[in-house]
C-alpha distance (Angstrom), angle and dihedral (degrees) to the residues before:
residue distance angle dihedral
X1 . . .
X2 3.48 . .
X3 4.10 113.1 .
X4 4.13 131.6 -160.6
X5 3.53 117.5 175.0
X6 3.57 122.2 -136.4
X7 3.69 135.8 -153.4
X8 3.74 133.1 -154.4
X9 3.73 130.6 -99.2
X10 3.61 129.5 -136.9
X11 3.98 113.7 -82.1
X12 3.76 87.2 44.2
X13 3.94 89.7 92.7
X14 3.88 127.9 107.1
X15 3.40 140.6 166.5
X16 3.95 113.7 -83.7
X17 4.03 91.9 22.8
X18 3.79 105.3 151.9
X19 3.99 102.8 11.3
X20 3.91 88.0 104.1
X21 3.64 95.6 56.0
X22 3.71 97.4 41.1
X23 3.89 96.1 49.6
X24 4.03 90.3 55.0
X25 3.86 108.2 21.1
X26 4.53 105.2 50.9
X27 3.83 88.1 -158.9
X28 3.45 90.4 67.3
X29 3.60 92.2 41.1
X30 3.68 87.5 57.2
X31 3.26 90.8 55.5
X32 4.05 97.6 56.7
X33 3.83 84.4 48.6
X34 4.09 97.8 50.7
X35 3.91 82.6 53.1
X36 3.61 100.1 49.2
X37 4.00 88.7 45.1
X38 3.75 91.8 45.8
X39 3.94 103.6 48.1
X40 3.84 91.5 34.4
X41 3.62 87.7 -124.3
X42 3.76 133.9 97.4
X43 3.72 98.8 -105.6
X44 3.99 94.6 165.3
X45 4.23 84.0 54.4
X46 3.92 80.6 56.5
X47 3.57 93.7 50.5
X48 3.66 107.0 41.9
X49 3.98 101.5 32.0
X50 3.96 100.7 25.4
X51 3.36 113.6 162.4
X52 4.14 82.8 -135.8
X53 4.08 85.9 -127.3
X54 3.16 92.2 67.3
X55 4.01 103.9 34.4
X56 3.82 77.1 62.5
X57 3.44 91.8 55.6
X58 4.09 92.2 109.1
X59 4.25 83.4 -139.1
X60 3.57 85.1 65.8
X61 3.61 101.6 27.8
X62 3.76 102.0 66.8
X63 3.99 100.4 43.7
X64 4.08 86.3 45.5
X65 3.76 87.9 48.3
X66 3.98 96.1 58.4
X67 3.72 89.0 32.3
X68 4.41 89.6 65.7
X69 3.96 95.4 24.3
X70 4.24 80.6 54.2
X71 4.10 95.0 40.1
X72 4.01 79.9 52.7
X73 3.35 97.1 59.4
X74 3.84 105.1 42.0
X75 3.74 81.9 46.9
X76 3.78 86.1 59.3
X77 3.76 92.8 37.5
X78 3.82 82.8 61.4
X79 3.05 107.7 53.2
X80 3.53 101.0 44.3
X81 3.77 83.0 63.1
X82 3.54 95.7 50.1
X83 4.23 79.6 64.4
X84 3.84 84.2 55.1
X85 4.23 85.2 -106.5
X86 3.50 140.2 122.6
X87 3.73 129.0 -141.8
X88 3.31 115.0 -129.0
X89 4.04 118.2 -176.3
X90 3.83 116.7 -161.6
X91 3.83 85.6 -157.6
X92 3.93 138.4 15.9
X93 3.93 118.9 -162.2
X94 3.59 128.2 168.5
X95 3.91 124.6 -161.2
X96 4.18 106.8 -121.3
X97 3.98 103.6 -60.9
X98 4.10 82.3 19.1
X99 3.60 86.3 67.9
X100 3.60 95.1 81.0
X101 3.76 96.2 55.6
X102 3.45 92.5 57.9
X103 3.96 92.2 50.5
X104 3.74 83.8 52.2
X105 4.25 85.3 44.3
X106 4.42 86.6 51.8
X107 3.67 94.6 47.4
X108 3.86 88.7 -114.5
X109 4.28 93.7 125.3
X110 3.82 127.3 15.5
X111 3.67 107.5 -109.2
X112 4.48 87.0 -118.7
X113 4.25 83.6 60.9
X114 3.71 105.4 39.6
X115 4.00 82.8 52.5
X116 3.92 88.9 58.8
X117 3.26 93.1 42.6
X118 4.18 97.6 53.2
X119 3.51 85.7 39.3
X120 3.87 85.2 57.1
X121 3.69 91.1 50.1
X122 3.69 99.3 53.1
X123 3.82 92.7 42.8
X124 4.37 78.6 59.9
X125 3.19 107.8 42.9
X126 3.97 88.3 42.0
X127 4.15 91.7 53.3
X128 3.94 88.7 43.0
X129 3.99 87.1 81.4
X130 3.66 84.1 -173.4
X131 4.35 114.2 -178.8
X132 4.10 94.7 -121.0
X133 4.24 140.7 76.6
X134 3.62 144.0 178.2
X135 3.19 131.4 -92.7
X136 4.47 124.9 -167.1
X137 3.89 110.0 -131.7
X138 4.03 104.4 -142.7
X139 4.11 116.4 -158.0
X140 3.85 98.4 14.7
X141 4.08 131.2 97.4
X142 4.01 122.3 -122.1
X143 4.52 84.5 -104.4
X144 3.38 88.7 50.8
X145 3.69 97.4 48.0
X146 3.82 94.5 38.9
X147 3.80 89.5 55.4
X148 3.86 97.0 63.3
X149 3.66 90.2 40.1
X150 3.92 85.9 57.3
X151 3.69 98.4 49.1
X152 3.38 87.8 41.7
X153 4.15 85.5 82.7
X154 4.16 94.2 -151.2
X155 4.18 94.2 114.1
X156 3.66 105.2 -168.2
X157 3.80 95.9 5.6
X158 3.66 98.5 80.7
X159 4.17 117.5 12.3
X160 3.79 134.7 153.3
X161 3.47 115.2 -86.0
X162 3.54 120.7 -175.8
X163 3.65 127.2 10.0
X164 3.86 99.2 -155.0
X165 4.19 102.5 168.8
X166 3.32 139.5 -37.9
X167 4.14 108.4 -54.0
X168 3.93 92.2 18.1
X169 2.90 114.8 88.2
X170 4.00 133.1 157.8
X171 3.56 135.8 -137.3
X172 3.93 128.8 -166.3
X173 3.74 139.0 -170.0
X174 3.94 142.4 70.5
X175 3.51 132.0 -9.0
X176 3.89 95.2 -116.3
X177 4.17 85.4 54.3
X178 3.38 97.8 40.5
X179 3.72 87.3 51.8
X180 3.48 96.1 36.2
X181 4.34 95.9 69.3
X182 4.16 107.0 37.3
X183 3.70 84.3 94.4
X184 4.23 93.1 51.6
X185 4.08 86.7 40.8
X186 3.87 94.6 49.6
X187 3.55 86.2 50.2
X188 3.59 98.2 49.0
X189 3.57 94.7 53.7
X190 3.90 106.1 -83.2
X191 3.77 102.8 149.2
X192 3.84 88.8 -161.4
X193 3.64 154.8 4.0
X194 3.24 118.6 -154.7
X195 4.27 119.4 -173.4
X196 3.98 107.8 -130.1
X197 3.95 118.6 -129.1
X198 3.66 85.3 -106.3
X199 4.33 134.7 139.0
X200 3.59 92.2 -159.2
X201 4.21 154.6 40.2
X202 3.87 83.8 -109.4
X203 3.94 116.4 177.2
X204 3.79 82.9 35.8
X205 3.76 134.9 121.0
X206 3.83 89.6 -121.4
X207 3.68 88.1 67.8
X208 4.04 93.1 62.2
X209 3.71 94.8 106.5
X210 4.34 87.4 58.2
X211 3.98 73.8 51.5
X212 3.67 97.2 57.1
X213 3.66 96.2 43.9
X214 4.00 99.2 56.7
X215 3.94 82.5 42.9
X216 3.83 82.0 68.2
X217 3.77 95.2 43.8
X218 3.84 91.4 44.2
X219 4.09 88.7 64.3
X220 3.83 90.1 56.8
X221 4.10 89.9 63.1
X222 3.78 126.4 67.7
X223 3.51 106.5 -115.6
X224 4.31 122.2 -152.5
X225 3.75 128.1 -158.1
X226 4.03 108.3 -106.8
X227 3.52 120.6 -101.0
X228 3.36 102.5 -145.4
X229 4.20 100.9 24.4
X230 3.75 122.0 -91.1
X231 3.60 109.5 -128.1
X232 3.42 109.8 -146.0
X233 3.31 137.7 -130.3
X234 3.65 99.2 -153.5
X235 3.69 91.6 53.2
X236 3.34 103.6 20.4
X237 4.43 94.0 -135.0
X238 3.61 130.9 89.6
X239 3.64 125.6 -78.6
X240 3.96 128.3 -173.9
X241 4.10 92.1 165.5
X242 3.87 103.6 108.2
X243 3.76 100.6 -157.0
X244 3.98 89.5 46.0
X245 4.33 85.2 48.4
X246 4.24 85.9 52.8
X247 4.33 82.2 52.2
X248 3.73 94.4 45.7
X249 4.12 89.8 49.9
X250 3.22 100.8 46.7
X251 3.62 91.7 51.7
X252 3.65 89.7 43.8
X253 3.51 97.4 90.3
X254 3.65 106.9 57.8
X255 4.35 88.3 34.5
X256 3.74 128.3 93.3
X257 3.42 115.8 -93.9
X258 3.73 103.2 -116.2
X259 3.75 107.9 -166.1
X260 4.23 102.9 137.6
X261 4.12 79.4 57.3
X262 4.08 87.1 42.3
X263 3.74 90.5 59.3
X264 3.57 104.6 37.6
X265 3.80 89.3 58.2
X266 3.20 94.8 40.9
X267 4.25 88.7 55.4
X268 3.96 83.3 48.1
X269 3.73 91.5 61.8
X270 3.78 92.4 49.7
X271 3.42 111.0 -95.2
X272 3.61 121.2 149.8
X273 3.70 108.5 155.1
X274 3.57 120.7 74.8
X275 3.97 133.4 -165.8
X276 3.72 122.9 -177.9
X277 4.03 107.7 -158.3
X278 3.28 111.4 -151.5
X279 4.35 157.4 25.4
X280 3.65 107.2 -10.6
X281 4.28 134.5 -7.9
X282 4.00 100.0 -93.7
X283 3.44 96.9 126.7
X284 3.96 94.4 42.1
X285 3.76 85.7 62.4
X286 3.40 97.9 47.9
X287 3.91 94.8 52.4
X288 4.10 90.1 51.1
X289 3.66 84.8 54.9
X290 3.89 95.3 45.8
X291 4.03 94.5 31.8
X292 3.58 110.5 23.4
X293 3.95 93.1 178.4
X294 3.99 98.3 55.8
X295 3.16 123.1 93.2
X296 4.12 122.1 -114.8
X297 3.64 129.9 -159.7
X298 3.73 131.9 160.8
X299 3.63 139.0 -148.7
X300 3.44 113.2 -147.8
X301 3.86 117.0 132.3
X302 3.94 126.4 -19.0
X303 3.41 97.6 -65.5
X304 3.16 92.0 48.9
X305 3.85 92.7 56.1
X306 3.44 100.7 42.2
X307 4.07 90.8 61.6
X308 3.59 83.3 46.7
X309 3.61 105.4 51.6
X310 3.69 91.8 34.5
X311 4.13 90.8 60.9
X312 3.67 84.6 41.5
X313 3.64 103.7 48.3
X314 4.03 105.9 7.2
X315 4.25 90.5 -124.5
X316 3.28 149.0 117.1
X317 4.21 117.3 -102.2
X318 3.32 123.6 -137.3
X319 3.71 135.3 -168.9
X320 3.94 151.0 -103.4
X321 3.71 86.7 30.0
């Protein structure tokens, strides 16, 4: 068995996500407490009693986000212990504001400064107020997509964004170029377009100058290789490097999510197990569709956990680990 970790992406959140966990597993309540000490701000009150509006709010979504996808995994961490093992991940990835869990999950960033630095990134790419969106393609392949968003002739105004499995894919940019190619995708094939809770062309080029601003608050943090690699989603292979992760992040931003290319490699390097950390089963989904002979679990609440651990380890879990 062959194990990457996976962390959840933005639009996985909802109200209540981690307050299971926390109440029966104290690592993970540890967790929710670290964050609310570290931003200043109760975090876990965000998490567990929303309102939704404001969980939305992308300021509080992205801290919240690696707060729960975090509490999942030290819950997990746990109670593999409690069966006397250890889990050890070949890989870690993280889908865009998941990305920062799993540099927490490789050692690369305590969890106290990847929390300031997410929190960082949503307070920019809130501010930005930038005219644009994204919108998920449903029914057509990344080629397919990328082909109208060529002949489309608006460069860095309209782009794809993340290529999440086959028959999802994402598009980013402004509201004139997102508007401007629903007719050529419907035409094409796309069964539907769906507009993402967003506030901004995110995974765009026009968000480079968000890029160059955590570049400067990434050289303020000490920075570790990753034990296991980080596979990127800029890239799409591992990395252990630090100083080449930093690079990769900073870019990260204003890149295409590449997270069909993600899996595959990671399936290359022998992985076969799965295990989403965090609110939600997104990216288990998207790995059936892109690898339909791994094996997916997710780690979301106890439940959740218990399945997990159980198929993992063939034991009972207990609790206040």
């Amino acid at each position: 068995m062959s194990i990457a970790l996976l962390f959840s992406p933005q639009g996985s959140q909802s109200v209540g996500m981690g307050r299971d966990l926390a109440k029966t597993w104290s690592s993970a309540a540890s967790c929710f407490a670290e964050a609310d000490a570290t931003l200043g701000w109760s975090v876990s009150g965000a998490c567990w009693d929303g309102p939704e509006e404001a969980l939305n709010d992308t300021r509080q979504t992205q801290p919240c986000l690696v707060s729960a996808s975090v509490a999942c995994l030290r819950a997990l961490q746990a109670a593999a212990a409690e069966r006397g093992e250890r889990l050890l991940p070949a890989r870690v990835a993280g889908h865009s504001v998941g990305e920062y869990a799993a540099l927490v999950a490789a050692g690369v960033l305590p969890f106290a400064d990847a929390l300031q630095l997410v929190a960082l990134r949503g307070s920019l790419m809130a501010d930005a107020r930038l005219d644009g969106g994204m919108a998920a393609v449903i029914g057509l392949d990344r080629d397919e997509v990328a082909a109208i968003v060529a002949a489309s002739g608006l460069g860095d105004e309209l782009v794809v964004a993340n290529d999440n499995a086959p028959g999802q894919v994402v598009i980013s940019g402004s509201t004139a170029g997102l508007a401007s190619v629903g007719d050529a995708l419907t035409r094409a094939g796309a069964r539907r377009i769906v507009a993402l809770k967003v506030s901004g062309p995110f995974h765009s080029p026009l968000m480079a100058p968000i890029g160059e601003r955590l570049a400067g608050a990434f050289a303020e943090v000490t920075w570790r290789d990753a034990d296991p690699p980080l596979v990127s989603n800029v890239t799409a292979a591992p990395v252990r490097d630090a100083a080449e992760i930093r690079s990769l992040l900073a870019r990260q931003v204003s890149a295409p999510v590449e997270w069909v290319r993600s899996v595959q490699r990671m399936v290359a390097d022998g992985v076969d197990t799965f295990i989403e950390c965090g609110p939600g089963s997104a990216l288990s989904g998207m790995v059936r569709r892109i690898a339909p002979g791994a094996r997916t679990f997710n780690v979301s609440d106890a439940a959740t956990l218990g399945t997990t651990v159980d198929a993992l380890f063939g034991a009972a879990v207990g609790a206040m680990a």
